[in-house]
C-alpha positions in Angstrom: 0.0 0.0 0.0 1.1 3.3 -0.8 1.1 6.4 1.5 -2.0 8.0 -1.2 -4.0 4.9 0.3 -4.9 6.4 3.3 -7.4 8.4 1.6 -10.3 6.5 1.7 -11.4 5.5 -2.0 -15.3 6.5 -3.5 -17.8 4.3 -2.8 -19.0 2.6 -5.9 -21.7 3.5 -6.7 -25.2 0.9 -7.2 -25.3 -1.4 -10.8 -28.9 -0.3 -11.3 -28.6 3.7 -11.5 -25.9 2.6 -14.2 -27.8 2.7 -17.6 -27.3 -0.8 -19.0 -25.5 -1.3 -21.5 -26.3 -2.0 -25.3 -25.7 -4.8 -27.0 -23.6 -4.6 -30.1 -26.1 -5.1 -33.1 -29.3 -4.8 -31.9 -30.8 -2.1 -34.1 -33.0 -0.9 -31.5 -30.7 0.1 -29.5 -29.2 3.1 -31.7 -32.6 4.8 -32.2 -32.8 7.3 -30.7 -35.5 7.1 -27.4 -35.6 3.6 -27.6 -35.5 1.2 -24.6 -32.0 -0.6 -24.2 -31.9 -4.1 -24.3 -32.3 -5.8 -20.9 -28.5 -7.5 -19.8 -28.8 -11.5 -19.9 -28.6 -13.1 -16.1 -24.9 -14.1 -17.1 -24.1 -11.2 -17.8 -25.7 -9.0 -14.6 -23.3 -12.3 -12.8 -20.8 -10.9 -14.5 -21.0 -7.4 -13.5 -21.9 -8.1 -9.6 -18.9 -10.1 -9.6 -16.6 -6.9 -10.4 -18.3 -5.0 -8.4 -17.8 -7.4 -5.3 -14.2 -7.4 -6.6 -14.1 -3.3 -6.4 -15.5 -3.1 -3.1 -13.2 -6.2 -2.0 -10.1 -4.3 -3.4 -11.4 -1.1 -1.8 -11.9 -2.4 1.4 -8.3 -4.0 1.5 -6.6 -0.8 0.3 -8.7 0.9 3.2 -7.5 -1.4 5.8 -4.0 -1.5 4.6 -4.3 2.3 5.0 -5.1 2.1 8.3 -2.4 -0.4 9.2 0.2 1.6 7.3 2.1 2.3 10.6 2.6 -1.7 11.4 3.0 -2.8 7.3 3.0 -2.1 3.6 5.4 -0.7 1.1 7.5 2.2 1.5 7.4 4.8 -1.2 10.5 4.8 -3.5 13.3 6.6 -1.3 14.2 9.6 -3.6 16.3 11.4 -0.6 13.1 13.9 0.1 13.8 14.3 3.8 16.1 13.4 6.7 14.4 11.7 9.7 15.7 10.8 13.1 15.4 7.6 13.5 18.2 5.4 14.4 19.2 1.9 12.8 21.1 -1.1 14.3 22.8 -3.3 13.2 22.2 -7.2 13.1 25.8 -7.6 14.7 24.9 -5.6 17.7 22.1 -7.8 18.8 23.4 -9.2 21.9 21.7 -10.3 25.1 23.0 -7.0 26.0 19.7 -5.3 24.0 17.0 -7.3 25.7 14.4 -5.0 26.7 15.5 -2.3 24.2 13.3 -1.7 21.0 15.6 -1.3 17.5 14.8 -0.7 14.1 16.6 -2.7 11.5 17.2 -2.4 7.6 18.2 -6.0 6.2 17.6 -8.5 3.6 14.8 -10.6 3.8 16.4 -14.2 3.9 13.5 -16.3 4.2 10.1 -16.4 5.8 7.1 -18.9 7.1 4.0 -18.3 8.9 0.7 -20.0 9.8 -2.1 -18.7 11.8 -1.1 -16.2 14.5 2.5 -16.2 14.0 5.0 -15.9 11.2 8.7 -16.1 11.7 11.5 -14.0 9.0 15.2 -14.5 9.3 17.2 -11.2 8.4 20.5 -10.9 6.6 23.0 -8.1 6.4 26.5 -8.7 5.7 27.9 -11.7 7.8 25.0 -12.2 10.3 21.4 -13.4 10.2 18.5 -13.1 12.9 14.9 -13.8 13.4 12.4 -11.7 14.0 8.9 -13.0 15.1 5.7 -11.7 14.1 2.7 -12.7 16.7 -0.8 -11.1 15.9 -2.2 -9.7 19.3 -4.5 -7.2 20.8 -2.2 -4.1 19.3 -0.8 -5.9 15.9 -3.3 -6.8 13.3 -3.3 -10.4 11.8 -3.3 -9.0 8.6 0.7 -7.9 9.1 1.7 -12.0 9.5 0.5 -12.7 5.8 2.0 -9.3 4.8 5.3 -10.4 5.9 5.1 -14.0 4.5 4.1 -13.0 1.8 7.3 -10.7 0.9 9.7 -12.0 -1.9 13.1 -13.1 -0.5 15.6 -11.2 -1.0 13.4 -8.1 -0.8 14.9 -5.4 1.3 13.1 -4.5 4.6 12.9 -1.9 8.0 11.7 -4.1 11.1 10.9 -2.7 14.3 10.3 -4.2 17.2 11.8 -5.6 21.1 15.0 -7.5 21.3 14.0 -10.5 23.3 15.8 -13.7 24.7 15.5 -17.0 23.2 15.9 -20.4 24.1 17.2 -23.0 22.8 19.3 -20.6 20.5 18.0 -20.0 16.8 19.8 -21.7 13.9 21.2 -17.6 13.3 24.7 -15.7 13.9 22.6 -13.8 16.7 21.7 -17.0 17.9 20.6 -16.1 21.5 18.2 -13.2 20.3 15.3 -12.5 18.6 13.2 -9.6 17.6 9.4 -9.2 18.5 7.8 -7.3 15.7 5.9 -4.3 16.0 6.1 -2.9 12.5 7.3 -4.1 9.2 7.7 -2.1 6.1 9.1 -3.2 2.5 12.2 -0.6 1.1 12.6 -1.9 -2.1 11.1 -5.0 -2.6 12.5 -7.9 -5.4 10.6 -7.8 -8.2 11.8 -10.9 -10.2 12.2 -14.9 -8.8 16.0 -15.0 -8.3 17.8 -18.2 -10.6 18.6 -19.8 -7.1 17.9 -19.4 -3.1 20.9 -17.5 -1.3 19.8 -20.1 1.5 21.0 -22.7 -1.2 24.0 -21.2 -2.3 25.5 -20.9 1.5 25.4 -24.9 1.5 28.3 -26.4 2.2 29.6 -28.8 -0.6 30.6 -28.0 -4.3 28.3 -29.5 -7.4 30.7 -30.4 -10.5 30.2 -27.9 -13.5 28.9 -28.6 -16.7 31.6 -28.2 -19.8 32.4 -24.1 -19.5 31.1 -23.9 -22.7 27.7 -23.6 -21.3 28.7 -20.7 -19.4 28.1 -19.1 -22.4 24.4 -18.7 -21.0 23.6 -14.8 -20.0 22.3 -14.2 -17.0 18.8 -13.8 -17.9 19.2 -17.6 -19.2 20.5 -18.7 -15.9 17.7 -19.8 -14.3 17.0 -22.9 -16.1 20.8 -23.8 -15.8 20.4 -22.7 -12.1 17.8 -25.9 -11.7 19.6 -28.4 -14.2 23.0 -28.1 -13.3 22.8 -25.8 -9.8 20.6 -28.3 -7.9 17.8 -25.5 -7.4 15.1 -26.0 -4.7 13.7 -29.4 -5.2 16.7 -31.2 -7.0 18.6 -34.0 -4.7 21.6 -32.1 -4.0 20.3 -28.4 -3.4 24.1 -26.9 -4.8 24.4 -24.3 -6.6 27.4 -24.7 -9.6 30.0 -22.1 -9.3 28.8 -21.3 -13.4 26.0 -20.2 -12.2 26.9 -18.4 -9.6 29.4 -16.6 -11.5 26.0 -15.5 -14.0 24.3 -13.9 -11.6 27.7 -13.1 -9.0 25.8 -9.8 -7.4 23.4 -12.5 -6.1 26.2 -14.6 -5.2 28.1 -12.5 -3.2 25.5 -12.2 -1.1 26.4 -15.4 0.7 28.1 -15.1 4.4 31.2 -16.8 3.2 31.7 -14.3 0.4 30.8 -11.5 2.1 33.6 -12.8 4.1 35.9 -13.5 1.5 36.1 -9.7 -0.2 36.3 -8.4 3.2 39.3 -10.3 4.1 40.8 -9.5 0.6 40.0 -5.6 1.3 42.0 -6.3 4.8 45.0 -7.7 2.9 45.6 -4.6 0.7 44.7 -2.8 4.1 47.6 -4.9 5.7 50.0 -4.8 2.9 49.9 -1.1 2.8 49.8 -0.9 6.7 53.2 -2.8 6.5 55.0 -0.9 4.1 53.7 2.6 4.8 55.3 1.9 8.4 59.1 0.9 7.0 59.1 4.1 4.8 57.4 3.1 1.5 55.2 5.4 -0.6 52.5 4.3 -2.7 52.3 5.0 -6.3 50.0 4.8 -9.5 51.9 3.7 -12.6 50.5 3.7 -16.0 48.5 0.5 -17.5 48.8 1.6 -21.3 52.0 0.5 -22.7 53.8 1.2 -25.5 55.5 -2.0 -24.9 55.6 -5.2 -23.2 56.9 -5.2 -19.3 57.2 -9.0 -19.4 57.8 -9.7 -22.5 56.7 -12.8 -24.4 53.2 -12.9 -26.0 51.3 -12.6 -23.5 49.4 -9.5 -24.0 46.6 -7.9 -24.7 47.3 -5.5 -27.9 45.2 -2.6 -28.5 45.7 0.7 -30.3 46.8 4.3 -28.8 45.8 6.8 -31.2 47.1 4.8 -34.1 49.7 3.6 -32.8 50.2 0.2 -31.3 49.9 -0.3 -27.5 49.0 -2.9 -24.9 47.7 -3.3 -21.6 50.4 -3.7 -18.8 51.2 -6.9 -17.6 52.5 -5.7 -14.4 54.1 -1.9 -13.2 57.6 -3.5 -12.9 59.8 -1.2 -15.5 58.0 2.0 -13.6 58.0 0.3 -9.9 61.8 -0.1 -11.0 62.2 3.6 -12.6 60.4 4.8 -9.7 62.7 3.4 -7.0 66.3 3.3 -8.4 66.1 6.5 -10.8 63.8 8.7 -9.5 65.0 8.3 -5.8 61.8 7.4 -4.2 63.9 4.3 -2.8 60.9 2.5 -1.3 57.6 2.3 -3.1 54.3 -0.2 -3.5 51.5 0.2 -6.2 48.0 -2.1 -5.4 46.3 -2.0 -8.8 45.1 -4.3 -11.8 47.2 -6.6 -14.2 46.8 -7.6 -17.5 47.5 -11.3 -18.7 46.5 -12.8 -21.9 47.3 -16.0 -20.8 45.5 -18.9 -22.1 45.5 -21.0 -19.1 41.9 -22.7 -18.2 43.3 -23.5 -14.4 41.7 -22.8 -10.9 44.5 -20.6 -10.3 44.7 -18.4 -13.4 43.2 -15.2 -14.3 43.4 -12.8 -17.3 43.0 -10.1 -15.2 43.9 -9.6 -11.7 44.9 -7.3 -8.5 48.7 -7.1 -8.5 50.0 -6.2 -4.7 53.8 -4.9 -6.0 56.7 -4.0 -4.4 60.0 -2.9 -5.3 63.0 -1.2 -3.2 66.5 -0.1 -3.2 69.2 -1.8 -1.0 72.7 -1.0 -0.1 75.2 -5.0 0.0 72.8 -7.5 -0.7 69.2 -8.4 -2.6 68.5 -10.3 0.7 67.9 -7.2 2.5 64.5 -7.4 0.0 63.7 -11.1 1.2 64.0 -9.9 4.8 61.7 -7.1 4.0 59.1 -9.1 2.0 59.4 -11.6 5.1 58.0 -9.1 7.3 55.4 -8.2 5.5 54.3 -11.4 4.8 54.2 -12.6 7.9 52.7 -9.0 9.1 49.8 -9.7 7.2 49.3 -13.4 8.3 49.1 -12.3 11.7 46.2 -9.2 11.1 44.3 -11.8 8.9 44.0 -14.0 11.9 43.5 -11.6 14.5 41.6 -9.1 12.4 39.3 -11.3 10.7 38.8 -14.4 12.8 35.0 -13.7 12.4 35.5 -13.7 8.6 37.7 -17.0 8.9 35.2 -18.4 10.6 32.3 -17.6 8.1 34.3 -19.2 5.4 35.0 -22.0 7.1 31.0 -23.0 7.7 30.9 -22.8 4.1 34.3 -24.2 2.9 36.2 -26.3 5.6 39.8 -25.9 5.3 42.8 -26.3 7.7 44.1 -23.0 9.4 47.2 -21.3 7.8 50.6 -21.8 9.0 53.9 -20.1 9.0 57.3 -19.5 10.4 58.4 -16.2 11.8 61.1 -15.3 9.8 59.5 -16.9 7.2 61.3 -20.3 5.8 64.1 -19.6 2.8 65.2 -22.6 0.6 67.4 -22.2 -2.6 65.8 -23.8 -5.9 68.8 -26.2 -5.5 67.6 -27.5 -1.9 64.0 -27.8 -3.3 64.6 -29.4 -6.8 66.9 -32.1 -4.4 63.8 -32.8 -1.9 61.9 -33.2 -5.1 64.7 -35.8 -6.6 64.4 -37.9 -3.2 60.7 -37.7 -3.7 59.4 -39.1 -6.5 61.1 -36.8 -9.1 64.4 -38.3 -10.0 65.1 -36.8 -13.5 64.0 -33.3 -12.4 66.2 -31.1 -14.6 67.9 -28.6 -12.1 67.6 -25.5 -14.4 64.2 -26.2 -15.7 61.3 -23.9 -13.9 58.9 -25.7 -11.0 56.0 -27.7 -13.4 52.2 -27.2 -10.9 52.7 -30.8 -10.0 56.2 -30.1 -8.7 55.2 -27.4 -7.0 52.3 -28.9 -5.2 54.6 -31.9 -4.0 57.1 -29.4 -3.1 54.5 -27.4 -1.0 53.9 -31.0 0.6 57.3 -31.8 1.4 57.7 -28.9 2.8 55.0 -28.6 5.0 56.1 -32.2 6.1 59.3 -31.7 7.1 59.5 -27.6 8.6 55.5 -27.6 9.2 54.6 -24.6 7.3 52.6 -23.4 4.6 54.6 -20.9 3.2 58.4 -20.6 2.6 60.8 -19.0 -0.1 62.7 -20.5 -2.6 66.1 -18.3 -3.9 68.3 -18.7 -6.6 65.6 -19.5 -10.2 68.0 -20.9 -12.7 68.6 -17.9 -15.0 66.8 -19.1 -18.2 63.2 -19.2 -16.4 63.7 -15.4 -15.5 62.7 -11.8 -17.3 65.4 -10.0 -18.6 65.8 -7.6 -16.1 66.8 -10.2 -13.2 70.4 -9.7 -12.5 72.2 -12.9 -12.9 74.1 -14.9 -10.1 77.7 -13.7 -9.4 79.2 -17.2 -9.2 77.0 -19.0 -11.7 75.6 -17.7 -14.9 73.1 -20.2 -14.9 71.8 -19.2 -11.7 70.0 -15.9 -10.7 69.5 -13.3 -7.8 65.9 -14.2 -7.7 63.2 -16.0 -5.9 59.8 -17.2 -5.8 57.3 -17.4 -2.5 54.5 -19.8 -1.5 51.8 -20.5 0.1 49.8 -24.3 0.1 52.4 -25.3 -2.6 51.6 -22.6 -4.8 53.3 -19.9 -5.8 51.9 -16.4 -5.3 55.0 -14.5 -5.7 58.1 -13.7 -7.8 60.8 -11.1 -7.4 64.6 -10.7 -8.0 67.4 -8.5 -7.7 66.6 -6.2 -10.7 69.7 -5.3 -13.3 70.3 -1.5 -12.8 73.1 -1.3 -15.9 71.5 0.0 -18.7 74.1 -2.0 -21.5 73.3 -5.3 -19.6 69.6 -4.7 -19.7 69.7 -3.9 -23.3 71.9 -6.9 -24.1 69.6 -9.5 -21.8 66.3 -7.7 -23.6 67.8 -8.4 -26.8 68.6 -12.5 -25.8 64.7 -12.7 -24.9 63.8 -11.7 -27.7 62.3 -8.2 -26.6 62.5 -5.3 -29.3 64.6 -2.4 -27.7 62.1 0.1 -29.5 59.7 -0.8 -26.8 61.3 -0.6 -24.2 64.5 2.1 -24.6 62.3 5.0 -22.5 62.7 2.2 -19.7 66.6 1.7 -20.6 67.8 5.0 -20.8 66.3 5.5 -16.8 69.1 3.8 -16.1 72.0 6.0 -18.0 72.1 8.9 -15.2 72.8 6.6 -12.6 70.6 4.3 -10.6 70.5 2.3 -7.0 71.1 -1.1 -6.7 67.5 -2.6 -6.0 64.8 -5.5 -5.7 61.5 -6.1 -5.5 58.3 -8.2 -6.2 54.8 -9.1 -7.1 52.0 -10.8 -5.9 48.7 -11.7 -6.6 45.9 -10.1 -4.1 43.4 -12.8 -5.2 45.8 -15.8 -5.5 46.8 -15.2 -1.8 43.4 -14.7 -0.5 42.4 -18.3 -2.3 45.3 -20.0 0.0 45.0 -18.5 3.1 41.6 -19.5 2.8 42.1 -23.2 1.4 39.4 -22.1 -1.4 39.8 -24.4 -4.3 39.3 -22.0 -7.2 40.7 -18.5 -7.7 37.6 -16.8 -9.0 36.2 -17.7 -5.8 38.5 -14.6 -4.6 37.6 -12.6 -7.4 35.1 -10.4 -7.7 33.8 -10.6 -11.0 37.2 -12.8 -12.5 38.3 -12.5 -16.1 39.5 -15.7 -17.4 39.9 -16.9 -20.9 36.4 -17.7 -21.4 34.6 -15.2 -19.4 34.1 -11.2 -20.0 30.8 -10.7 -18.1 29.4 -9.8 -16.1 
């Protein structure tokens, strides 16, 4: 009901002072001053129905009027005044607030009702609660169908008396409830969503069909959502990650990923936390390139005016620029990266959130690893003491074993790794060939085995994996000053001493094949003199993934860009 209900509609007025009708073709009927055809019995049926109808609908947009102040629908919030009332949140229901009377704004997550009563559970962000709706005296009955009757997912402004419950409800605020005294719709869901947020916070995965029929838009999703997603009434009750990926603004709506971007938002908070306090600043590098900062094919090409241009793989020849020839000395950029990379694996992305680092040092490239160390293990630390409630939402959702690390974190050189592989099940690894996923895995394994951590650093690439701005080893030219981090077995990081000699860049461009062209605005930096230095990258959504034991990387991504996926 809308607020212009309250006037009190006309009262219809009576069939029989209504001139009846003619009926088409009867030829006495258009002259003029004759008598009108009498209405058939059907038809008079007809009419008294409708008019039962009018009064019926009159009568219910009357009462709803007059119940306006305990339900109906809020007119469309255009910002036309400021009021004083006074929300709370769902998270501050405690025992503390029995008594007290509240006003909440949440989702509605589900609802049932019969007779006199009618219970609704409320979401809003990482907690639930129920609210129960008892007709009485005060509250008319009418309000217990109104609320039942509201579309899940539909947002709404309870009011009503926080009041203890036992046994606890199945909600976070699970020793609370609220007694209604008013509910009223803000913006109420106006289409049947392709699956239940109740059934996408199951626990368990459901196998996706071939990605080919991800193809389907989002407006097509629903039929997949109840052949493939295990929509209400199927066996399993799962929704397929293809789906959710359709329709992700739905998706995220879950606890454990409203969990999930929260913690990712507290790593970049971390991260920068870290490296703000050892003297780093922050900067914004370009993401349109005149040429490639890897190098390799890996791009995506575009065109700049006419001229050919592509989007940044990472901001390591500016990170670089930015440190050791511009004297900044100590900087970090957060910001996207651009892959064009091929790979259909749970830990690939074509597009990503690249945490990088890169600083000068004065004897050795160690003086990085101690640095990234630190941080690392800076971070670990706020995740868990930050975000345990976070933790613990994912975990309801997708069980996984807690983290673990060393303090300072564990370094092994590629030599040391490629030898535990050798005794391991790998005994023709090639010691100057790069880690393979399966190596790294088992290597993850071993490690976590035999020093009982997730996460350790491996020094010392052989020089042929590396870009051609790693600075090679002094006492083997097969070896480089550079080193990779991981986390489960994976690898979420690679960095290296970077070559600061601008002839020796030019001449290791050159032997990757790289086209000076593209690069000489990044080469001549380094004629007027620049600081020895180091640095890294890592992948924001590829760490969040681990730390959490998820078993895909576009569950860490917001809306993730892979090879066959664009939108939404």
């Amino acid at each position: 009901a809308s607020m212009a209900a309250a006037e009190p509609a006309a009262t219809a007025a009576p069939v029989a002072a209504e001139p009846a009708p003619a009926v088409s073709g009867a030829g006495e009927a258009d002259v003029p001053g004759a008598k009108p055809k009498e209405l058939s019995k059907k038809e008079l049926r007809k009419l008294e129905r409708e008019r039962k109808a009018m009064e019926a609908a009159e009568a219910k947009a009357a009462e709803d009027a007059a119940n306006f102040k305990f339900y109906g629908d809020f007119p469309l919030n255009q910002s036309r005044e400021v009021t004083d009332r006074v929300w709370t949140r769902l998270a501050e229901l405690t025992p503390a607030l029995v008594g007290k009377s509240v006003l909440v704004r949440a989702r509605l997550h589900k609802s049932s009702g019969k007779g006199k009563i009618a219970f609704v559970v409320l979401r809003q962000a990482l907690e639930t609660a129920q609210v129960v709706i008892e007709s009485s005296d005060t509250l008319p009955k009418a309000m217990i169908k109104f609320a039942t009757k509201i579309p899940r997912e539909s947002i709404v402004d309870i009011a009503g008396v926080v009041r203890a419950v036992e046994p606890a409800v199945s909600c976070t605020q699970s020793d609370v409830e609220i007694v209604a005294t008013s509910v009223h719709v803000v913006s109420r869901a106006l289409s049947e969503c392709p699956f239940t947020v109740e059934n996408a916070m199951r626990p368990g995965e459901v196998a996706d069909e071939e990605e080919a029929a991800e193809g389907a838009t989002a407006e097509g999703s629903a039929a997949a959502a109840a052949a493939s997603a295990g929509e209400e009434g199927s066996s399993s009750g799962l929704v397929s990650q293809v789906v959710r990926l359709n329709n992700r603004w739905i998706d995220m709506r879950t606890l454990a990923n409203q969990a999930i971007f929260r913690l990712s938002s507290g790593v970049c908070t971390l991260f920068r936390e870290a490296l703000l306090a050892k003297g780093f600043v922050e900067i914004q590098t370009p993401k349109l390139l005149a040429g490639a900062s890897e190098g390799g094919s890996e791009v995506f090409t575009t065109t700049y005016f006419g001229k050919p241009a592509c989007l940044a793989q990472s901001p390591q020849l500016y990170k670089q620029m930015a440190a050791a020839c511009s004297d900044l000395e100590r900087v970090f950029e957060i910001g996207p990266v651009f892959r064009a990379e091929n790979s259909q694996t749970h830990r690939h992305l074509c597009e990503f959130h690249g945490l990088d680092m890169e600083m000068t040092f004065n004897d050795h490239y160690h003086e990085v690893l101690d640095v990234f160390s630190d941080l690392f293990c800076s971070i670990f630390e706020g995740l868990q003491t930050r975000f345990a409630r976070e933790i613990a939402a994912v975990k309801s959702q997708y069980p996984h074993e807690d983290f673990k690390w060393s303090n300072p974190a564990l370094r092994l050189t590629f030599a040391e790794g490629v030898a535990l592989l050798k005794a391991n099940g790998y005994p023709d690894k090639d010691p100057l060939s790069d880690l393979t996923t399966a190596e790294e895995r088992t290597l993850g394994a071993l490690v976590k085995a035999k020093y009982d951590t997730d996460f350790f650093i491996l020094d010392k690439f052989p020089m042929a994996v590396r870009p051609f701005y790693t600075m090679q080893d002094p006492a083997n030219p097969d070896l480089s000053n550079s080193y990779d981090f991981f986390m489960r077995g994976e690898e979420i990081l690679s960095g290296a001493q970077r070559v600061h000699d601008p002839a020796m860049i030019a001449a290791q461009a050159e032997g990757k094949g790289i086209p000076l062209p593209g690069i000489q605005s990044y080469i001549d930096a380094f004629k007027h003199g620049a600081f020895p230095h180091g640095g890294g990258g890592v992948g924001l959504e590829r760490v969040v993934m681990l730390f959490l034991g998820l078993n895909d990387i576009r569950k860490a991504a917001m809306y993730p860009r892979d090879p066959r996926r664009l939108t939404p």
